[in-house]
KELO-169199 format. One record per residue (C-alpha): x, y, z; residue number from 1; residue in one letter. Coordinates in steps of 0.02 Angstrom, whole numbers, plus 32768, in hexadecimal, padded with zeros to 4 digits. Last residue first. Layout:
<<X, Y, Z>, NUM, A>
...
END
This chain:
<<F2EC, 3893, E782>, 491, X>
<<F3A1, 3896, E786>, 490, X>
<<F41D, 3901, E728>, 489, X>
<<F4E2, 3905, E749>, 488, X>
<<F501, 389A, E6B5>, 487, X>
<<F4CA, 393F, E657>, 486, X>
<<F55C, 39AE, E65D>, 485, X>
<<F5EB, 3926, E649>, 484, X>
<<F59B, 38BC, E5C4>, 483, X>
<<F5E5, 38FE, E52B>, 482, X>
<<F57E, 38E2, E49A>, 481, X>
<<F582, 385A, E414>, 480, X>
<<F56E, 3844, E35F>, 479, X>
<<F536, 37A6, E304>, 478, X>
<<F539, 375D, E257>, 477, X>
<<F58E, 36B0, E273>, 476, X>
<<F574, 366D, E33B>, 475, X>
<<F5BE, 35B8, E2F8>, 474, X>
<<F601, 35B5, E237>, 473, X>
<<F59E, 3549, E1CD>, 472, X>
<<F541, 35DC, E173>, 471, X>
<<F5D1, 3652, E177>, 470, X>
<<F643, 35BC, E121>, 469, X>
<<F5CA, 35B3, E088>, 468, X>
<<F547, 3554, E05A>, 467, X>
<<F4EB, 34FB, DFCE>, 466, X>
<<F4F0, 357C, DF39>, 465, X>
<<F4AF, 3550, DE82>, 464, X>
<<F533, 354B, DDFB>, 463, X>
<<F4F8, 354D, DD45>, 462, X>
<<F588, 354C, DCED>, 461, X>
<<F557, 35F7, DC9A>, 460, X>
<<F526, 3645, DD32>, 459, X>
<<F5BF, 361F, DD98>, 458, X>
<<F614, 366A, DCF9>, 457, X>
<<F5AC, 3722, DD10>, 456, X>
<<F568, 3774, DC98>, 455, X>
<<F577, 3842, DCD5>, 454, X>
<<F4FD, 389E, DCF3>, 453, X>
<<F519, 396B, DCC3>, 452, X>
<<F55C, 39EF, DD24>, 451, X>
<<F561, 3AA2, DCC8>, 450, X>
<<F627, 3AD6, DCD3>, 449, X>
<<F63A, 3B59, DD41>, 448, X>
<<F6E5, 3B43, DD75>, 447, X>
<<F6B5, 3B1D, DE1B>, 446, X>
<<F612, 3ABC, DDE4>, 445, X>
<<F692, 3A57, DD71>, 444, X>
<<F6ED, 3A3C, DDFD>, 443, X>
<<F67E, 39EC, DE81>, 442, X>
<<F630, 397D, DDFA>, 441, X>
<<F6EC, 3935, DDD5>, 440, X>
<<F704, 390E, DE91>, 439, X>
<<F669, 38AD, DEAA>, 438, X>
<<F6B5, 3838, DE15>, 437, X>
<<F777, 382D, DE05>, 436, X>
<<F7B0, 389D, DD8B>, 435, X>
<<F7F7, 392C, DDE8>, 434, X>
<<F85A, 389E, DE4D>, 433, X>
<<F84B, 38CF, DF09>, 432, X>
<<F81E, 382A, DF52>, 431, X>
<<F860, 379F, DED3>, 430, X>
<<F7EF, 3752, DE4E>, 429, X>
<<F757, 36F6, DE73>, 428, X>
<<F72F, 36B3, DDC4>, 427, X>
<<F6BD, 3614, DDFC>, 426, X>
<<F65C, 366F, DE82>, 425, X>
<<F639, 3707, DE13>, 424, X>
<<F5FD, 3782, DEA2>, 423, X>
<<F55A, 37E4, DE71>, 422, X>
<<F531, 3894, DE63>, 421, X>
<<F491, 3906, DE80>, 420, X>
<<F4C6, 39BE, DE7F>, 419, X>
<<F47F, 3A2F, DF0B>, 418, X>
<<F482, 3993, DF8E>, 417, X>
<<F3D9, 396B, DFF7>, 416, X>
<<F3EE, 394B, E09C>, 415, X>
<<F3CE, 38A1, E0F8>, 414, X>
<<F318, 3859, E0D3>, 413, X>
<<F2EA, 3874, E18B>, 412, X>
<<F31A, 391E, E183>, 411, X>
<<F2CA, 3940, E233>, 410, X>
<<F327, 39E5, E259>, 409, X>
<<F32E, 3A95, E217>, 408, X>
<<F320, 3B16, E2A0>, 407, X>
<<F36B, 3BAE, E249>, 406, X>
<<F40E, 3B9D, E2C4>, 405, X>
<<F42A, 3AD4, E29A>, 404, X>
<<F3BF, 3A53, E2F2>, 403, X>
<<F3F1, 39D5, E352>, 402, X>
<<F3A3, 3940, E3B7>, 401, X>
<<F3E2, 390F, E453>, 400, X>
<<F3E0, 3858, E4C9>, 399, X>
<<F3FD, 37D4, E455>, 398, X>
<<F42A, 374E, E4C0>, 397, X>
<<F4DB, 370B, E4E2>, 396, X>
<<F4DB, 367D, E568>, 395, X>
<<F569, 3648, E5E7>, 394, X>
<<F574, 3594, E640>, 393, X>
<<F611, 357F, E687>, 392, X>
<<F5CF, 354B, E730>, 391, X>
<<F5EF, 3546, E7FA>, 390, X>
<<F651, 35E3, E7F2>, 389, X>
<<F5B9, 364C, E7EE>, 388, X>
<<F621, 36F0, E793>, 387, X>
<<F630, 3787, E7F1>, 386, X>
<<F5C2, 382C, E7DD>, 385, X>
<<F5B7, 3846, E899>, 384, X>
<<F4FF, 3811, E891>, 383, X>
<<F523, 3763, E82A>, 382, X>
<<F54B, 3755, E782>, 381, X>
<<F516, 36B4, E72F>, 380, X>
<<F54E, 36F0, E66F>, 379, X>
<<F505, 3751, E5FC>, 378, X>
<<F57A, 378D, E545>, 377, X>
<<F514, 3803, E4F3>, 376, X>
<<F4B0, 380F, E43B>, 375, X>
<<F48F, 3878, E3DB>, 374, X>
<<F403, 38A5, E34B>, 373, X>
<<F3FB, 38F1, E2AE>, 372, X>
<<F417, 384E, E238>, 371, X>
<<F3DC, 3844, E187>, 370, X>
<<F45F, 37DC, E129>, 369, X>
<<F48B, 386C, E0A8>, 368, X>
<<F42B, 386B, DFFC>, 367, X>
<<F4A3, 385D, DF75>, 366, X>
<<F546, 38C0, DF37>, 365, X>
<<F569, 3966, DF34>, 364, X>
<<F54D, 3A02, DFA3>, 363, X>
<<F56D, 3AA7, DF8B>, 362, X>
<<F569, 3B04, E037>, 361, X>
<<F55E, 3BC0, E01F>, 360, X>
<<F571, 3C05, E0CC>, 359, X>
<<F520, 3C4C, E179>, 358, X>
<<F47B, 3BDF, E174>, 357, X>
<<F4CA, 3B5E, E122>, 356, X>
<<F55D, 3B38, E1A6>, 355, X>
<<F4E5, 3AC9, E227>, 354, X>
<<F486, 3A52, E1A6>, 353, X>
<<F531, 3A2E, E151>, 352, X>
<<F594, 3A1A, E1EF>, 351, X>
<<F4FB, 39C3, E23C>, 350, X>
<<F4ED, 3956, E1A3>, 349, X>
<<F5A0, 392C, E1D0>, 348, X>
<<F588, 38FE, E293>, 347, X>
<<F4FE, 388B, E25B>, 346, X>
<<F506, 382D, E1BA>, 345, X>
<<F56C, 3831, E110>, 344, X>
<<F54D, 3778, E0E2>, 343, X>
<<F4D7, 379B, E059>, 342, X>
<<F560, 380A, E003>, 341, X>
<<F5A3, 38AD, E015>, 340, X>
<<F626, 3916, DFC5>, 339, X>
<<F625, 39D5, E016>, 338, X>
<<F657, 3A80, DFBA>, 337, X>
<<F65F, 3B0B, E017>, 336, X>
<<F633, 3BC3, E00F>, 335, X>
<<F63D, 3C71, E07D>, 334, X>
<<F6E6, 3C17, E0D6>, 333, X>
<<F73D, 3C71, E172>, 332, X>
<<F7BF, 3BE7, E15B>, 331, X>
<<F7DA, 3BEA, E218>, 330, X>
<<F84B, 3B95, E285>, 329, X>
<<F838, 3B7D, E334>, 328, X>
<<F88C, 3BA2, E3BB>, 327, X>
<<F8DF, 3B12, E41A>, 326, X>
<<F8AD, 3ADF, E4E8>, 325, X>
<<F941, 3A61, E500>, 324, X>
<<F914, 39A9, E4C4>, 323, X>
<<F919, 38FA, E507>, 322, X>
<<F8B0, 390B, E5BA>, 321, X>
<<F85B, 399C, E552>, 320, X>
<<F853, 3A5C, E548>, 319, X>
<<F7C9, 3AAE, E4D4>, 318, X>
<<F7EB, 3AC9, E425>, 317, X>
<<F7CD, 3B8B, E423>, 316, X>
<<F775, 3BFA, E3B1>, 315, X>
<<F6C5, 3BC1, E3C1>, 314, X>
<<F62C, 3BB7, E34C>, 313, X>
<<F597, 3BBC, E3D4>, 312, X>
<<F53A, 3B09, E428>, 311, X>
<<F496, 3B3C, E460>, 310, X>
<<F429, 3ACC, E4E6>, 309, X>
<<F4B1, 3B0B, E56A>, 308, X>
<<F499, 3BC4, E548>, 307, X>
<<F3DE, 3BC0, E574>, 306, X>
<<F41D, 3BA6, E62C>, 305, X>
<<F486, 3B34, E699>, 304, X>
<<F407, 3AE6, E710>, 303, X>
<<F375, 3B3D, E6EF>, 302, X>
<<F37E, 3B07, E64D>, 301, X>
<<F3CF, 3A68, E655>, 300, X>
<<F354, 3A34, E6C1>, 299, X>
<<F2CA, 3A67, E649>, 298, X>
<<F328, 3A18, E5BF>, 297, X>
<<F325, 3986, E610>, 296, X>
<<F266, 396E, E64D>, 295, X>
<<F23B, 399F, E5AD>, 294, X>
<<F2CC, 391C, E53A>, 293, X>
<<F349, 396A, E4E8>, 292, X>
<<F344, 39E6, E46D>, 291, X>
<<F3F2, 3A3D, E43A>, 290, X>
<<F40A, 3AD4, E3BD>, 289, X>
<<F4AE, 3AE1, E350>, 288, X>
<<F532, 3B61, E301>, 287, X>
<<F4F6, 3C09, E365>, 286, X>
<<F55A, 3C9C, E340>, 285, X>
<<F599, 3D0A, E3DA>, 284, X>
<<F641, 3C89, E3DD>, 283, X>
<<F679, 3CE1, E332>, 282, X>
<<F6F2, 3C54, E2ED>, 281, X>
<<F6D9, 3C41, E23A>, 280, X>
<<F6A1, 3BD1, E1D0>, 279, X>
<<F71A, 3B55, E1A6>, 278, X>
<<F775, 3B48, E22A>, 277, X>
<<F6D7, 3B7F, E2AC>, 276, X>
<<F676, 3AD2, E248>, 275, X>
<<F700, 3A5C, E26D>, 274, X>
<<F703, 3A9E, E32E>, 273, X>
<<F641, 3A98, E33D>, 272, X>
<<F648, 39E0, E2D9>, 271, X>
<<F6D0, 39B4, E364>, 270, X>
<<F658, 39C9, E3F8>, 269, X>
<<F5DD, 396F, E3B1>, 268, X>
<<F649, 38CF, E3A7>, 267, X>
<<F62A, 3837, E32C>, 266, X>
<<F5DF, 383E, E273>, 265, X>
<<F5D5, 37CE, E1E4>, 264, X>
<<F64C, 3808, E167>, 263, X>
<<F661, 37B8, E0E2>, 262, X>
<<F633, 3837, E059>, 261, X>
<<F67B, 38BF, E0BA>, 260, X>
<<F6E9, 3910, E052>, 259, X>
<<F710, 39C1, E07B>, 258, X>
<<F736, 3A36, DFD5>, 257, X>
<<F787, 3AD3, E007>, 256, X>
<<F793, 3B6C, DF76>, 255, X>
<<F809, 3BF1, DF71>, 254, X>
<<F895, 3BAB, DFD2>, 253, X>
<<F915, 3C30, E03B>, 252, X>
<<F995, 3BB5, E051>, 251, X>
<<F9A5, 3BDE, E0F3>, 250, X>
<<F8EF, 3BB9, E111>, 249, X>
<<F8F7, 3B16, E0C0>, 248, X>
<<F96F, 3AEE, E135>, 247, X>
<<F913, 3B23, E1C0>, 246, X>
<<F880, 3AD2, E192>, 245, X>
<<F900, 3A20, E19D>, 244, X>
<<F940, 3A5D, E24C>, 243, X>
<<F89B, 3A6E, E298>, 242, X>
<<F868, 39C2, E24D>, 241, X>
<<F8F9, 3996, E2B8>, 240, X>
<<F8C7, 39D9, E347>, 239, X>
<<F816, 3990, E342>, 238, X>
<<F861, 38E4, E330>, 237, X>
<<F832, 389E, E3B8>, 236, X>
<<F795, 38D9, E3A6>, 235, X>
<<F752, 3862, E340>, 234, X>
<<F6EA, 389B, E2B5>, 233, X>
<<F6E8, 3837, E23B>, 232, X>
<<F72E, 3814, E17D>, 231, X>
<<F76A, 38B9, E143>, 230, X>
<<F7B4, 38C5, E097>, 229, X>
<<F7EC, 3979, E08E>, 228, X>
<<F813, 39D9, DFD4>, 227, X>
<<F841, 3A7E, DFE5>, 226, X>
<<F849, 3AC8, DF2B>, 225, X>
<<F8C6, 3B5F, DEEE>, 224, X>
<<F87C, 3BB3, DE62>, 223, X>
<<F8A9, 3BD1, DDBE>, 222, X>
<<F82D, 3B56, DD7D>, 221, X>
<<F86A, 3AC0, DDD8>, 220, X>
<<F8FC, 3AD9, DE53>, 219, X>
<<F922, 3A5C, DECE>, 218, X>
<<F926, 3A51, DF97>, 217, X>
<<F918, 39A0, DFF8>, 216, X>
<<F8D1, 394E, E084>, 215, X>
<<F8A2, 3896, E088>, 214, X>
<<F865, 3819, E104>, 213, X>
<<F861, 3893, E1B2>, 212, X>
<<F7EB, 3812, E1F9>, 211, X>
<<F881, 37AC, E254>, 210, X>
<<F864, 370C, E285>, 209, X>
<<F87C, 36CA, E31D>, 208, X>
<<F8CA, 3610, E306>, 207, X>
<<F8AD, 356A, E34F>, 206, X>
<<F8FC, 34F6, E2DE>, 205, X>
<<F8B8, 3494, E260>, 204, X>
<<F913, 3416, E1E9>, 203, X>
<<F925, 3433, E136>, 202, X>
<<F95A, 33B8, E08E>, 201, X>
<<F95E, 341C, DFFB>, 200, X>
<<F92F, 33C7, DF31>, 199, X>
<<F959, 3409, DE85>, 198, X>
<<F932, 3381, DE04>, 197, X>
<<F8A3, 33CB, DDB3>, 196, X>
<<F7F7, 338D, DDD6>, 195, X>
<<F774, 33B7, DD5E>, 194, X>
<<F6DA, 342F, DD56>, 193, X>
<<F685, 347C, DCBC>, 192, X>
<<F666, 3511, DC69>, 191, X>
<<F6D4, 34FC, DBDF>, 190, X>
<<F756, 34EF, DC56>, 189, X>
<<F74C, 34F4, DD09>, 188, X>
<<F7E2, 34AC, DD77>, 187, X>
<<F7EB, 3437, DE13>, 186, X>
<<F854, 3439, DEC2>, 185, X>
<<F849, 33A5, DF38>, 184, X>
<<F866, 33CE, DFFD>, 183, X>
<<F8A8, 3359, E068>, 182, X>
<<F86B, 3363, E10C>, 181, X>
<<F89F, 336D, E1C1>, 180, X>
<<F82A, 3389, E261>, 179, X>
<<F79E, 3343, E208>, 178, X>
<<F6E2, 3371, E22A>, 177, X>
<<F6DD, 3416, E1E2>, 176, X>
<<F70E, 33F9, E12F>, 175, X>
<<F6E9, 3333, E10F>, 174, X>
<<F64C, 331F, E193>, 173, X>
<<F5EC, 33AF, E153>, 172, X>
<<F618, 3390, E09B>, 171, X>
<<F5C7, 32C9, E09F>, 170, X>
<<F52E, 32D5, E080>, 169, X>
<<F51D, 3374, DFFA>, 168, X>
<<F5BE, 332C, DFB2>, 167, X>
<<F65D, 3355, DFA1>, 166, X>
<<F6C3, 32C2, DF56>, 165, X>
<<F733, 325E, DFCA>, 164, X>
<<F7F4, 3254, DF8C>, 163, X>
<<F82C, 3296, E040>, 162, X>
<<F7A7, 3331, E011>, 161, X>
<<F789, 334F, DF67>, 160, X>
<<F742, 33C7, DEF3>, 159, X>
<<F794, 347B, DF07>, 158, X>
<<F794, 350C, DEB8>, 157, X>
<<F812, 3599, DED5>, 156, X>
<<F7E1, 3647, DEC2>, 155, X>
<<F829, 368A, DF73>, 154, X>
<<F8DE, 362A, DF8C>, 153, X>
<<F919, 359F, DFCB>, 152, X>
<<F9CA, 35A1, DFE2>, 151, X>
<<F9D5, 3514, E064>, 150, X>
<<FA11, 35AF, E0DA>, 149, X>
<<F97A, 3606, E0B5>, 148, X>
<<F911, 3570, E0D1>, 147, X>
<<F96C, 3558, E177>, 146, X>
<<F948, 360E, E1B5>, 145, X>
<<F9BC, 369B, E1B6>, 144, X>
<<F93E, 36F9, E17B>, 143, X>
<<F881, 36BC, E154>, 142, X>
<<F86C, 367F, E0A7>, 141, X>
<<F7DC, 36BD, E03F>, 140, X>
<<F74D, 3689, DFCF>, 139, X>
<<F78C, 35E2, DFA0>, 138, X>
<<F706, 3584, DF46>, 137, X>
<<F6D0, 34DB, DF61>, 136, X>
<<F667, 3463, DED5>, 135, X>
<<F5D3, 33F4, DF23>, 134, X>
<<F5A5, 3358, DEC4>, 133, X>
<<F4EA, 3328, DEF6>, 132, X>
<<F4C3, 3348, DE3C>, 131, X>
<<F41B, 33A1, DE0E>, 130, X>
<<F475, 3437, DD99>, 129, X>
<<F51C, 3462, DDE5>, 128, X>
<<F546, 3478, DE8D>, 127, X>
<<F579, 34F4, DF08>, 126, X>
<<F5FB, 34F5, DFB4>, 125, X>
<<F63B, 35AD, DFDB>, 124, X>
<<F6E2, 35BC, E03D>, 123, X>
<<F73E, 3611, E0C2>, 122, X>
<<F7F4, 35D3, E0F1>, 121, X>
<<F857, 35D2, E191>, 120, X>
<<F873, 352A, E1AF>, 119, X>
<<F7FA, 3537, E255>, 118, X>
<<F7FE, 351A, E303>, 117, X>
<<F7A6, 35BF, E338>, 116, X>
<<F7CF, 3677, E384>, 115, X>
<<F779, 3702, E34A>, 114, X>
<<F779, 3755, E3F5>, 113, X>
<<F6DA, 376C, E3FD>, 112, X>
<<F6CF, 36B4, E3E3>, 111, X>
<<F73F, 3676, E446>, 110, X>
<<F6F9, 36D6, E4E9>, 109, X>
<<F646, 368C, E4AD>, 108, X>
<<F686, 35DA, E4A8>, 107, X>
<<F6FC, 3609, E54F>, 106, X>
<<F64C, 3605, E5A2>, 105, X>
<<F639, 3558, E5BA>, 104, X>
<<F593, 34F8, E5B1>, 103, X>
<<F567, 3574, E51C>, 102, X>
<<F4BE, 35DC, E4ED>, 101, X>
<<F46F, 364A, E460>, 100, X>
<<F41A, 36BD, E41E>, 99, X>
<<F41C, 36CD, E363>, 98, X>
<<F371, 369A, E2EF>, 97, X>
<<F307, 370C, E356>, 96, X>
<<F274, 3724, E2DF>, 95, X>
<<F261, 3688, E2A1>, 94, X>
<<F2F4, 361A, E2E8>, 93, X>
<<F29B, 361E, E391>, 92, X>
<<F201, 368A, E387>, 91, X>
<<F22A, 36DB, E412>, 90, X>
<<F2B0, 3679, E493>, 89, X>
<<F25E, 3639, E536>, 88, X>
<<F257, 3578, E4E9>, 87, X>
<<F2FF, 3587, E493>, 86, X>
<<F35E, 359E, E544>, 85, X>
<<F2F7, 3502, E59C>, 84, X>
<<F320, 348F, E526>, 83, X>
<<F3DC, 34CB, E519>, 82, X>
<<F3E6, 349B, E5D8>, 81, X>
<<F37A, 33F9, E5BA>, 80, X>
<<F334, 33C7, E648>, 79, X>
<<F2B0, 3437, E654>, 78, X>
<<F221, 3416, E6B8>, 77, X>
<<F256, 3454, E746>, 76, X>
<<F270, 34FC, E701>, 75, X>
<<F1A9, 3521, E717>, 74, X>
<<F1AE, 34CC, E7D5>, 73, X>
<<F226, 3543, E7EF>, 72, X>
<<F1DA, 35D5, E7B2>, 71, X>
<<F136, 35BB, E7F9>, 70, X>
<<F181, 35A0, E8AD>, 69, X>
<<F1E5, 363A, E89F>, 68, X>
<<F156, 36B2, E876>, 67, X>
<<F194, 372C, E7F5>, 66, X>
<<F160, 36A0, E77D>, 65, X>
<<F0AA, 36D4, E795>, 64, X>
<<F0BF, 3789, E746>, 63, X>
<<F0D7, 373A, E690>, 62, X>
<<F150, 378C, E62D>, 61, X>
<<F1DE, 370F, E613>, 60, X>
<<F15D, 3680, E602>, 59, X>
<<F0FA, 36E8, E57F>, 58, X>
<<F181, 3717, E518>, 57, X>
<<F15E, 37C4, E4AD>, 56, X>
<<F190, 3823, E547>, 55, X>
<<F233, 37DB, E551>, 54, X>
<<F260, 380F, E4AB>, 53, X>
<<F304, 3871, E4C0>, 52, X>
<<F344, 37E9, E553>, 51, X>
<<F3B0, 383B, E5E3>, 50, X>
<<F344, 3813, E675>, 49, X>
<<F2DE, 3779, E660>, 48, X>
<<F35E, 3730, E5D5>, 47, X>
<<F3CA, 3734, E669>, 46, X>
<<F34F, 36F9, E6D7>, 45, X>
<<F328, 366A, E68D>, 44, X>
<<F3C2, 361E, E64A>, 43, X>
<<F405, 363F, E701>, 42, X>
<<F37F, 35E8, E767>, 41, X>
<<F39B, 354D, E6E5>, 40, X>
<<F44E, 3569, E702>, 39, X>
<<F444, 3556, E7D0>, 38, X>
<<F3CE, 34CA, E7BE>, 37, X>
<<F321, 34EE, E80F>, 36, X>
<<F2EF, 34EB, E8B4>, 35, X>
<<F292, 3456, E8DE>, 34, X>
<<F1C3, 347C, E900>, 33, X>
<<F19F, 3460, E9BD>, 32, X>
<<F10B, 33CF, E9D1>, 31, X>
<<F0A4, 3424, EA4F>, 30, X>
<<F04C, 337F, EAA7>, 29, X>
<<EF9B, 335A, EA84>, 28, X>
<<EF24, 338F, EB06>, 27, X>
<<EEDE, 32EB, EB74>, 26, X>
<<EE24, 32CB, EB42>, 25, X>
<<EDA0, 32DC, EBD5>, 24, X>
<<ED38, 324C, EBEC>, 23, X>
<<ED97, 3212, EC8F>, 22, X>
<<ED74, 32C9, ECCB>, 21, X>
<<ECC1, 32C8, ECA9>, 20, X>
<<ECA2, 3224, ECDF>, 19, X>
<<ECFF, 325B, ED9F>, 18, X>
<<EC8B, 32ED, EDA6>, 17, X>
<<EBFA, 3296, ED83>, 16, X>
<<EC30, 3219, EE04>, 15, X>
<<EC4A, 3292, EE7D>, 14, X>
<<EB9F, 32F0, EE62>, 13, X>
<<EB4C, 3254, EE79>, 12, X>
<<EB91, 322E, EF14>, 11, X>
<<EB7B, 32E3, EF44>, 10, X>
<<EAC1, 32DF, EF18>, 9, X>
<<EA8B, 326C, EFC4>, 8, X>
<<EADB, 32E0, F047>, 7, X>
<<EAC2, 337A, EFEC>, 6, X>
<<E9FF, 3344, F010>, 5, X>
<<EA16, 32FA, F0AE>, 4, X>
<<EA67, 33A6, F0DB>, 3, X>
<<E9CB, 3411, F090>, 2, X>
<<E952, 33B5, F0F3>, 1, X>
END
């Protein structure tokens, strides 16, 4: 019984079987996600690792983009190499208003190296009243430069470029998008503008220029006055800003005076050697406290110690590809006067924010720019530190943020001065003249003279800035670290 009954169900069963499996869908294939483009991986993970606020960028932060599919397919969608850079920075041109990226890393290399294609001149643009007519002003002339060599000098006003007027439309194109230019020189009289017939014709070179723009010692009220225009701090020059303290030091000078009103920053390291010349150079004392990111300054921690996230006053310029190692000289200074100006940023507000706490730093001038943070060069390094040959891409994020030995940090405003003094942009008389603007409110408070406003002539023709060459120059207002110790990291 049971037989016939198998017997006449397995037909069935069969064909049940047999619906079942015809029913049954197929499983999609695995579609592999593409790997990503070897500088969209980079982009990512350097501002992954080294970046200070990676923990306030969701994308950067987020635990799912340690899985390698999820990554990828996230990079995928970028394109845009520059595209893809902005859109893990914080608060892109907000907050962080200076990271940034190249397709060729000799940008960045030129840069720190304060090389450009330039005629060697830095100006303000302004206007008067509601006209579109822009009027420039020579601040100062780089040396050895072609504007030096065309004899134009700091003061000098100018109108015209190859017979064009300046104009808010036109000025990018005329100064920074011609190779060689005429330049038109004008005269103010009666507080008002007119061409004169003086005129230069310039061509850029590629020049480095030196930031060393004026030294001198004079005597003003019986005592001898250093007097140091500084203009960044590259440290190729670091010897001979060495050589300049020294020569005040010979001198024996009772008062230094370091202009930095145009100074927009560059190397960390050479702030600490600027700061021991004037200062002093007892190693023990601590000049500057880094933060970097958590995950970094743990590493760095436990990798090196506290002593890596302090940088001490030092006594020795350490020894270069260029450069023997050179003791440094020391002013062993209790006060200093500083000149500063809107477009003092970075590596000098650290000098200034870093030498307070050991010395009376009288400050004059404006509001500084407002920038504690550094930046560092990042590049595609593989694990034995070398370079992906395959690309020339190279970024430079801000990756540190200082504080001086009390702490203070986050002057977002820039730093206050101690007397409140304005540069007359249409009387701009030579660096180093006791009656030339900054310099004359430095002197009075060194002879003791109360310091009172002064009318200025820009004010009386009514002159209204535009912009100056620190707002259209590229990667203006930064300072860097050296890379060496940290390129090693990896998450």
């Amino acid at each position: 019984m049971k037989r016939t009954l198998y017997k006449n169900i397995l037909p069935f069963l069969l064909i049940a079987i047999a619906l079942i499996s015809g029913c049954a869908k197929e499983e999609d294939p695995i579609v592999p996600i593409p790997e990503a483009t070897e500088v969209n991986s980079f982009i990512y993970k350097g501002l992954h690792d080294y970046y200070l606020w990676n923990g306030q960028v969701p994308t950067l932060s987020d635990t799912k983009y340690e899985n390698k599919d999820s990554l990828n397919a996230l990079l995928n969608t970028y394109t845009d190499e520059q595209e893809l850079f902005t859109s893990l920075l914080y608060k892109y041109e907000e907050v962080d208003k200076w990271s940034f990226l190249v397709d060729d890393s000799k940008t960045i290399e030129d840069w720190i190296a304060g090389i450009s294609e330039t005629m060697g001149y830095d100006f303000m643009l302004g206007r008067i009243g509601s006209s579109d007519d822009l009027f420039g002003f020579v601040r100062y002339v780089y040396k050895g430069s072609p504007a030096e060599k065309a004899g134009v000098k700091r003061g000098d006003i100018f109108m015209k470029v190859n017979d064009q007027q300046l104009t808010v439309s036109n000025y990018q194109t005329l100064l920074l998008a011609t190779k060689t230019y005429t330049l038109a020189f004008a005269t103010i009289s009666n507080n008002s503008i007119s061409l004169s017939n003086r005129s230069v014709t310039m061509t850029a070179v590629e020049m480095q220029e030196n930031p060393i723009n004026k030294d001198t010692i004079f005597v003003f009220n019986n005592q001898k006055i250093g007097y140091l225009v500084y203009n960044g701090f590259n440290s190729d020059f670091d010897i001979q800003l060495n050589d300049v303290i020294k020569k005040f030091k010979d001198a024996k000078i009772d008062r230094m005076v370091l202009d930095l009103r145009y100074n927009g920053g560059g190397s960390v390291q050479s702030s600490i050697y600027l700061a021991s010349m004037l200062y002093g150079t007892d190693v023990s004392k601590v000049y500057a406290k880094a933060q970097y990111n958590n995950v970094l300054q743990s590493y760095l921690l436990n990798e090196y110690g506290a002593a890596m996230l302090t940088d001490n006053f030092v006594a020795t310029i350490e020894k270069t590809d260029k450069n023997p190692a050179t003791p440094i000289n020391t002013l062993n200074l209790n006060k200093i006067h500083i000149i500063v100006s809107e477009n003092t940023a970075s590596a000098s507000e650290m000098l200034i924010n870093g030498l307070r706490p050991y010395m009376n730093v009288v400050v004059v001038g404006t509001n500084t720019n407002g920038k504690y943070t550094g930046s560092m060069t990042v590049k595609d390094w593989d694990e034995n530190g070398d370079v992906n040959p395959r690309h020339n891409w190279a970024m430079q994020p801000i990756v540190v943020k200082y504080t001086n030995s009390l702490g203070v940090s986050d002057f977002v405003d820039g730093l206050a001065p101690t007397f409140i003094a304005e540069e007359d942009f249409v009387n701009l008389l030579p660096f180093g003249d006791p009656y030339e603007t900054l310099l004359s409110y430095v002197l009075a408070d060194i002879k003791g003279i109360p310091i009172t406003s002064m009318v200025l002539k820009s004010a009386k023709i009514g002159l209204r800035k535009v912009v100056d060459s620190h707002d259209l120059k590229a990667f203006s207002n930064e300072m860097y670290v050296n890379p060496e110790k940290l390129r090693d990291f990896k998450k």
